[in-house]
C-alpha positions in Angstrom: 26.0 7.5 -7.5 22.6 6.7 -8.5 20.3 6.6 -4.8 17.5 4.2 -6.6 19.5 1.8 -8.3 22.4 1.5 -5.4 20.2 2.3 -2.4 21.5 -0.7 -0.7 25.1 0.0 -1.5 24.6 3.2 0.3 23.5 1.9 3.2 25.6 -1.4 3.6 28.7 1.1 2.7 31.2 1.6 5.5 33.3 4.6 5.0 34.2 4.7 8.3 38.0 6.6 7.9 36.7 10.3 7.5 33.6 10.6 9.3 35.3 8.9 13.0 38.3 10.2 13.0 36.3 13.6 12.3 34.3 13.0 14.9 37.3 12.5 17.8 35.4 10.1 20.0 35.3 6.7 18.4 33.5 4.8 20.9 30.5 7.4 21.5 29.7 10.5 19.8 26.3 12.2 20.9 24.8 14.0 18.1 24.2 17.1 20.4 27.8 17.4 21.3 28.9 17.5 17.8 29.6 20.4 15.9 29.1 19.9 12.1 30.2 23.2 11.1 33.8 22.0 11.8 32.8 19.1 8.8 32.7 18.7 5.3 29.5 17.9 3.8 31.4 14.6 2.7 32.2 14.3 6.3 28.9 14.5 7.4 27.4 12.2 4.9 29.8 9.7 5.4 28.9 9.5 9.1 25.3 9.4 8.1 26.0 6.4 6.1 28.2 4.3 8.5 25.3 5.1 11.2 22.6 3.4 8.5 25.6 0.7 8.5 25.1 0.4 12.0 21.3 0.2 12.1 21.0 3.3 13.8 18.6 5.4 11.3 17.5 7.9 13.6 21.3 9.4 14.0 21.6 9.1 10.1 18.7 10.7 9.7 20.5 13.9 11.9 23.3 13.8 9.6 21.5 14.0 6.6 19.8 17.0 7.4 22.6 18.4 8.8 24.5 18.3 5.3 21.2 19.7 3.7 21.0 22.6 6.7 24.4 23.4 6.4 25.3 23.0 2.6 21.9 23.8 0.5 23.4 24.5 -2.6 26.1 21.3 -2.8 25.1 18.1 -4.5 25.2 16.3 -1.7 22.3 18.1 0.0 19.9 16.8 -2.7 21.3 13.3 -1.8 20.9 14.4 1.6 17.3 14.8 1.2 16.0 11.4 -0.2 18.3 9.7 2.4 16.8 11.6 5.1 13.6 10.0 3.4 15.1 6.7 3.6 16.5 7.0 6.9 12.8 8.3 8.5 11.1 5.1 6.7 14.1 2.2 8.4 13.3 4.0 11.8 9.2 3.8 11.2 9.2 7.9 11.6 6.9 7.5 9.0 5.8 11.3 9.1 9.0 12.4 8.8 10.0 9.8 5.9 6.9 11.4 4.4 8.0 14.7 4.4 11.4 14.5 3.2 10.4 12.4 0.5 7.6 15.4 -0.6 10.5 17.8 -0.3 12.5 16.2 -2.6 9.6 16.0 -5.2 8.8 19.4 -4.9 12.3 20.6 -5.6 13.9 18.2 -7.8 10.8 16.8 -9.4 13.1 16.0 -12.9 16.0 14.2 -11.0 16.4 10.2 -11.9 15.6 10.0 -8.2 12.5 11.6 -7.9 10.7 8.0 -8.8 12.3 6.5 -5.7 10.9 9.4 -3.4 7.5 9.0 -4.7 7.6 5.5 -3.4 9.0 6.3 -0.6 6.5 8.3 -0.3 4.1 5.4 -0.7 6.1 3.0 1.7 5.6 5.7 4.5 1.7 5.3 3.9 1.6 1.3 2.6 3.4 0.6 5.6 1.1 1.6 8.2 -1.5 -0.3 6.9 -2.7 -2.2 10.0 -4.9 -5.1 10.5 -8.1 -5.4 9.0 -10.1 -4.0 12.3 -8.1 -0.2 11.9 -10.0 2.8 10.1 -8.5 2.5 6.5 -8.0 6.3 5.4 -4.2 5.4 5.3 -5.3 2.7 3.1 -6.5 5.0 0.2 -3.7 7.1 0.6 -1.5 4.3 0.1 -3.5 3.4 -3.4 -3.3 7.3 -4.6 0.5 7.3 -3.8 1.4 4.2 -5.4 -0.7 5.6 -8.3 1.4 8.0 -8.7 4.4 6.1 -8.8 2.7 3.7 -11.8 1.2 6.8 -13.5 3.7 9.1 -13.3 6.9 6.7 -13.5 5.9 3.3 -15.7 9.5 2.8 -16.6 10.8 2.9 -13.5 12.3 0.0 -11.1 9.8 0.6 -8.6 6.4 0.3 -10.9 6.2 -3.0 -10.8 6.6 -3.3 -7.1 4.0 -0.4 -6.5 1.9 -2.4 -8.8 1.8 -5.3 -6.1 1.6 -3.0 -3.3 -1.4 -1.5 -4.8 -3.2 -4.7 -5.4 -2.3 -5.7 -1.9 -4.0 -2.4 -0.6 -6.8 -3.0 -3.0 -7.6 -6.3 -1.7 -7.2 -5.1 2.4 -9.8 -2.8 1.2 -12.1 -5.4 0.1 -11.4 -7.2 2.9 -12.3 -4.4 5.5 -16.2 -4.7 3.6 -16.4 -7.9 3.8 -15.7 -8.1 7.9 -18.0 -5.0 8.4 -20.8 -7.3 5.9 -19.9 -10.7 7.9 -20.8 -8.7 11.2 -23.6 -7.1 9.8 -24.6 -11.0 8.4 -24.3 -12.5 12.1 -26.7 -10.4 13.5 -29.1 -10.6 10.9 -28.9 -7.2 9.7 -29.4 -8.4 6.3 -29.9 -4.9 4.1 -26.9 -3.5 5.9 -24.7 -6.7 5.1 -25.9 -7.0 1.4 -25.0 -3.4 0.7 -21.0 -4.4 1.9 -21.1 -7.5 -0.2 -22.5 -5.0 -3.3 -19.4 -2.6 -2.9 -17.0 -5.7 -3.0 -18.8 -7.5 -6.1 -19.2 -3.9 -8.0 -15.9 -2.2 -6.9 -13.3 -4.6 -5.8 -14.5 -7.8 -8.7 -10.5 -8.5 -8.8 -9.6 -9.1 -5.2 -9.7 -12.5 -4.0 -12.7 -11.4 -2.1 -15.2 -11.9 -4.8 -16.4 -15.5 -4.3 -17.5 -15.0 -1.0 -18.5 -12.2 -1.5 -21.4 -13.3 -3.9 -21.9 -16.3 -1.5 -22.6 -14.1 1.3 -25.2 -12.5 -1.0 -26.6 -16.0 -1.7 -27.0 -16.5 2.0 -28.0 -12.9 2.4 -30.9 -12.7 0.0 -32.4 -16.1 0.7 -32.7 -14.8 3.9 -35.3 -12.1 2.8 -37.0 -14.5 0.6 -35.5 -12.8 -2.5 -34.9 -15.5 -4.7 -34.3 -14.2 -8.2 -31.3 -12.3 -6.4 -30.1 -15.5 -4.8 -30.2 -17.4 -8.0 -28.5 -14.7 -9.9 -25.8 -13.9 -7.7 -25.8 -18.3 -7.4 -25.5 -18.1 -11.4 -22.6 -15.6 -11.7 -20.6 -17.4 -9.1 -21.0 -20.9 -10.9 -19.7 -18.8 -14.1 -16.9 -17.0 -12.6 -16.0 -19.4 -9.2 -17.0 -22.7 -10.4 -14.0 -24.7 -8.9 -14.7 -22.6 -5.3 -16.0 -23.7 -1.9 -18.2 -21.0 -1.6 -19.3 -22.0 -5.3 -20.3 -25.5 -3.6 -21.9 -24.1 -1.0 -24.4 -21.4 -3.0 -25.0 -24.4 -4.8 -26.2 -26.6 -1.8 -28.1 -23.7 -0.4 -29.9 -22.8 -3.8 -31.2 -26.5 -5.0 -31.6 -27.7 -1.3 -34.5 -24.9 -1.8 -35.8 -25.9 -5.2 -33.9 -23.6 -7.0 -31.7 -23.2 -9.9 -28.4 -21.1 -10.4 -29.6 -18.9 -13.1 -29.7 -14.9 -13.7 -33.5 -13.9 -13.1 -35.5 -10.6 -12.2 -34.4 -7.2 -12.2 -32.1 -5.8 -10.4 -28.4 -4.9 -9.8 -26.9 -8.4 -10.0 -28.9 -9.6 -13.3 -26.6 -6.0 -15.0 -23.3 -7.6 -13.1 -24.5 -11.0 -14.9 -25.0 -9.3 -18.3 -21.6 -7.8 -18.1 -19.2 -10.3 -16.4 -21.0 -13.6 -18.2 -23.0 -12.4 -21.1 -20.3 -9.5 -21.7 -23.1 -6.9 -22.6 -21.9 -3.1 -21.3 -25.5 -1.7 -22.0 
């Protein structure tokens, strides 16, 4: 049975025969008075499965490495391992979800399977992503992991969902600037608020983060009397944002000064005009 295709059959599957009557206690059976030398591997994985079945992860996550403890060499121990993977990530052990799903890279890194664990190994990363306010190193290890599922496994079922997780992680990136440049912005700490803005306009252009982004600039500059990069950042928002609030508003700000929406001067935003309007690279 193929794990990534039939995951969820795995899971919603209750073989219940085997593994309880193994098991002698039907109603309750503590993992620590169980003695799964007295099982089949089967046995044991069975059991691991109706506990997923029963929403109890953290037992099936037992069971799994028990087959794999106690029988390395048998195909089921290989299954064993990405379920333990699975079974980590449905109880938000995250570390350990982590770990099993790196094991089973590391020794099966040719098996059909070895996609799934590498987004697995993603999910166990993505999904601690917090709100906005929380440091975001688990952030960029989120985007190199889901890399590696688009890099290394394009034809696989899961690129195109680590293809939306990654923009998603992308965009909570940008985000993160732009509250740090906002707060910066408030208290009037304009160099320290422009240089946020920069990153987001220069290295996240295709988050939805952009137009405000180059507003805030607007806002930013004309606040330091710097009017050619006001105007320019004014001019590739009308190009690129025309139909946006923040469009509307650069646009109030600008000509309620006297001034027009065009690229002038020299500086960073007049070469982000030239590419992103004029389309000149050098």
């Amino acid at each position: 049975m193929r794990i990534g295709k039939s995951r969820a059959r795995l899971v919603g599957a209750v073989v219940v025969a085997l593994a309880v009557a193994g098991c002698g206690n039907r109603q309750s059976v503590e993992r620590g008075t169980v003695n799964y030398e007295n099982y089949t591997a089967q046995q044991i994985f069975e059991r691991a499965e109706y506990d997923l079945a029963r929403r109890n992860p953290k037992l099936a996550a037992q069971s799994f490495a028990e087959v794999e403890r106690l029988y390395p060499y048998s195909e089921l121990a290989k299954r064993a391992v990405i379920m333990q993977a699975f079974a980590h990530h449905q109880d938000k052990s995250y570390e350990e979800s982590r770990a099993a799903a790196q094991r089973f890279i590391d020794f099966y890194p040719a098996d059909e399977d070895a996609a799934y664990a590498q987004y697995l190994l993603a999910l166990s990363y993505y999904d601690q992503i917090d709100e906005v306010g929380r440091d975001q190193g688990l952030t960029f290890q989120a985007l190199q992991a889901l890399r590696e599922v688009i890099e290394r496994y394009p034809d696989s079922e899961y690129a195109n969902p680590a293809i939306l997780k990654f923009d998603l992680a992308f965009d909570h990136l940008a985000s993160k600037e732009m509250e740090i440049g906002r707060y910066y912005l408030r208290r009037d700490h304009f160099p320290a608020a422009i240089n946020r803005f920069r990153v987001v306009v220069e290295d996240f252009q295709t988050t939805t983060h952009t137009a405000e982004a180059l507003h805030r600039l607007v806002e930013a500059y004309l606040s330091l009397g710097l009017t050619d990069e006001a105007r320019t950042a004014g001019a590739i928002l009308g190009h690129n944002f025309r139909g946006t609030d923040w469009y509307e508003d650069s646009y109030k700000l600008l000509t309620g000064r006297g001034l027009t929406l065009e690229a002038a001067g020299d500086n960073w935003l007049r070469q982000v005009y030239r590419q992103t309007v004029q389309g000149r690279w050098l």
